[in-house]
C-alpha positions in Angstrom: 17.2 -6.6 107.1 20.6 -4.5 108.2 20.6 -1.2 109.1 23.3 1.1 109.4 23.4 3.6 112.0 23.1 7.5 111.4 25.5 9.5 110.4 26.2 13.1 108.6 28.0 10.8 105.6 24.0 9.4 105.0 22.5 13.1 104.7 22.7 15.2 101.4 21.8 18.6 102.2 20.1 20.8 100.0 20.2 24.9 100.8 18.2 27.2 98.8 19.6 31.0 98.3 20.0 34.0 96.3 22.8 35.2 95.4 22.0 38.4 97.2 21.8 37.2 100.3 24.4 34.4 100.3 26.7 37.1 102.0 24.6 36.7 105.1 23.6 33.5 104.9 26.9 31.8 103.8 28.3 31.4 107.8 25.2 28.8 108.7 25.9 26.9 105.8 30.4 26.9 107.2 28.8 26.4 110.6 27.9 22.8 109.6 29.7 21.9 106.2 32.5 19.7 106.8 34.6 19.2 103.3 34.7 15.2 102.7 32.2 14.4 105.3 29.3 16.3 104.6 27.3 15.8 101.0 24.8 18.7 99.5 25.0 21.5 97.4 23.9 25.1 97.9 21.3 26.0 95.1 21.6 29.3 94.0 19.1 31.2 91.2 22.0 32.6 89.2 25.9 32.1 89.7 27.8 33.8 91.6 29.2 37.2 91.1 32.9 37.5 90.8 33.4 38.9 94.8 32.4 34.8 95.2 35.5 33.5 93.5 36.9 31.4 94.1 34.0 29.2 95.4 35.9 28.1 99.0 35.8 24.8 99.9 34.7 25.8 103.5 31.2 26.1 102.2 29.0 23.8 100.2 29.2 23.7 96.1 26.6 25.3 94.7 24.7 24.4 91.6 22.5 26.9 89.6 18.7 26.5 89.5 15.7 28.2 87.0 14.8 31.2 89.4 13.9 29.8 92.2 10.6 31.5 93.0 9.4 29.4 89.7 10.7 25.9 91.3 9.7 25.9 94.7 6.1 23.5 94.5 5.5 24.7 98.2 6.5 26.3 101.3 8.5 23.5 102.8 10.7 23.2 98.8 9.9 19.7 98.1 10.7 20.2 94.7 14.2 21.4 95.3 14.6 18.4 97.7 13.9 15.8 95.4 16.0 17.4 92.7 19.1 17.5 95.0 18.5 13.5 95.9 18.9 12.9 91.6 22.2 14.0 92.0 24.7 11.8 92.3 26.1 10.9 95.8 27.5 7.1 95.6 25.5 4.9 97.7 22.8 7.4 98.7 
């Protein structure tokens, strides 16, 4: 068996918010979201209002869940985790 080492390019993150507080929120997700290097998405219950656009490429993209009180299976959101591994991230 190989392995590969560790590296950020083998970790899809997956950040839940709201819309609403995505204004506070948004400089931990720039803090460590490198464009081309780091994989995720930020899931968000609703899109964004307009102040959000353009979407900037200094945070993550975000995709749009079902509300996300109704999606959550428990505290730690291992629901939302294993939706966020379907997507599609080339040899994940």
């Amino acid at each position: 068996m190989t392995t590969t080492p560790a590296s950020f390019s083998r970790i899809v993150f997956g950040v839940v918010s709201s819309v609403n507080t995505w204004k506070n929120r948004k400089s931990y997700a720039e803090s460590w979201w490198r464009p081309n290097v780091t994989r995720g998405y930020i899931f968000l219950g609703r899109a964004p209002t307009l102040r959000y656009h353009p979407w900037p490429s200094s945070s993550p993209p975000f995709r749009i869940n079902a509300p996300i009180k109704s999606r959550i299976k428990n505290k730690y959101g291992a629901h939302v985790t294993c939706e966020n591994s379907t997507n599609n991230h080339g040899d994940f």
